[in-house]
MARPA-42130 format. One record per residue (C-alpha): residue number from 1; residue in one letter; x, y, z. Coordinates in nm, 2 decimals. Layout:
NUM,A,X,Y,Z .
...
This chain:
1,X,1.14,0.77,3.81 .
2,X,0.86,0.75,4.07 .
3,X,0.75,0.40,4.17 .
4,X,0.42,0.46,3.98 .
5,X,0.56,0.54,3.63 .
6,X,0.80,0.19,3.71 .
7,X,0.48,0.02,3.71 .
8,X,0.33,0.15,3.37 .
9,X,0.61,0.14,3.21 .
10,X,0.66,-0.23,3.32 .
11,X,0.31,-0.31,3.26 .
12,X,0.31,-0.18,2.88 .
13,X,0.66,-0.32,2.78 .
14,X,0.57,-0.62,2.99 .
15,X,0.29,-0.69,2.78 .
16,X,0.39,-0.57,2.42 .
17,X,0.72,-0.86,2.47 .
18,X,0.45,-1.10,2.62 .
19,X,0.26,-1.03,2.27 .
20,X,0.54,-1.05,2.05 .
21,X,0.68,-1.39,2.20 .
22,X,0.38,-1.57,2.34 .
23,X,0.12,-1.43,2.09 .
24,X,-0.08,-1.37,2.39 .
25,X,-0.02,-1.17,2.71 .
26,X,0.06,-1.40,3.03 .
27,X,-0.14,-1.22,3.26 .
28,X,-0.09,-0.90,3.45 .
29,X,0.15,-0.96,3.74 .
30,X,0.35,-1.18,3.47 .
31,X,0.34,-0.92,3.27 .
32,X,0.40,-0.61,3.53 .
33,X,0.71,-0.84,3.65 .
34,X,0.84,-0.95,3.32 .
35,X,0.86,-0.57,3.21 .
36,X,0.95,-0.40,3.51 .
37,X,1.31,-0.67,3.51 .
38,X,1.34,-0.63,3.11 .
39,X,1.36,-0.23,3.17 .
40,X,1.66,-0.33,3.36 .
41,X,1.80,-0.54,3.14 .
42,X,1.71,-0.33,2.89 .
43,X,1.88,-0.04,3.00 .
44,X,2.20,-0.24,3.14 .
45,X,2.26,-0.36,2.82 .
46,X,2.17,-0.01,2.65 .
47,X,2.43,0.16,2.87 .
48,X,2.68,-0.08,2.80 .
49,X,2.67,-0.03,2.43 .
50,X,2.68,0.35,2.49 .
51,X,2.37,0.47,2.48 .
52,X,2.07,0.59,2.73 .
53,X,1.90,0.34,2.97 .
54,X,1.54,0.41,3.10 .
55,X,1.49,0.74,3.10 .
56,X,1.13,0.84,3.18 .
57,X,0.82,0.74,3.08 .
58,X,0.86,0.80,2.70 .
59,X,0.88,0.56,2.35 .
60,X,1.23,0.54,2.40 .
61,X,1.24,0.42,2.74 .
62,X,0.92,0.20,2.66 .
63,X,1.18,0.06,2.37 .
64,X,1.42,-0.02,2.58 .
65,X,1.22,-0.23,2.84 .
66,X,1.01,-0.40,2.56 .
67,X,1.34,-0.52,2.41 .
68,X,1.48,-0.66,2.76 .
69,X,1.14,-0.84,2.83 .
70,X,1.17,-1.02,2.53 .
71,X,1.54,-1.11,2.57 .
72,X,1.39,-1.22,2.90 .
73,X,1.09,-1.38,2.78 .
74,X,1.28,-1.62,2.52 .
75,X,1.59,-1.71,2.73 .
76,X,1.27,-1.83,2.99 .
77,X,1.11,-2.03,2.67 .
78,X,1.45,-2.17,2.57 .
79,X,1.53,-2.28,2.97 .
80,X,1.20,-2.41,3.03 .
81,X,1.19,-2.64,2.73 .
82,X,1.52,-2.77,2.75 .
83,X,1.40,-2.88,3.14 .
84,X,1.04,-3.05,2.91 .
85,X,0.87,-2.78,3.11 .
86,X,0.58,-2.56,2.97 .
C-alpha cells in the first residue's frame, strides 16, 4: 500500500475505535497514529489466526485496523488508569 492510502486508512479506523471507546474522537494526529499502529496490530494478529492482514484500502482491511485501534485504545485506558493518569 502507498504511504497515502496508510494514512486514510489509519485516519478512518483511527477514528471509528476512537468513537467506539472514547465516545468522542481524540483529535486527528491521535487518531491518524492510533489507527495507522492498530492496522498493524490488526493485521499481526489477523495473520496469526490464519487469516488476511491489511490488504488495501477496502471494509475488510478498514475492519481489521478498527479492531487493533481499539485493542490499542483500551489496553491505553486500562494502563493509564491503573498509573491515576487521565
Amino acid at each position: 500500500m502507498s504511504i497515502l492510502a496508510w494514512i486514510v486508512l489509519g485516519l478512518v479506523a483511527g477514528f471509528i475505535a476512537s468513537m467506539l471507546v472514547n465516545r468522542r474522537g481524540s483529535g486527528m494526529i491521535r487518531d491518524l497514529l492510533l489507527g495507522v499502529v492498530g492496522a498493524f496490530i490488526g493485521g499481526f494478529v489477523a495473520t496469526q489466526f490464519g487469516h488476511t492482514g491489511v490488504t488495501g484500502l477496502n471494509l475488510y482491511s478498514v475492519m481489521v485496523a478498527t479492531l487493533g485501534a481499539v485493542a490499542l485504545l483500551v489496553l491505553f485506558h486500562a494502563f493509564n488508569r491503573r498509573r491515576g493518569m487521565f
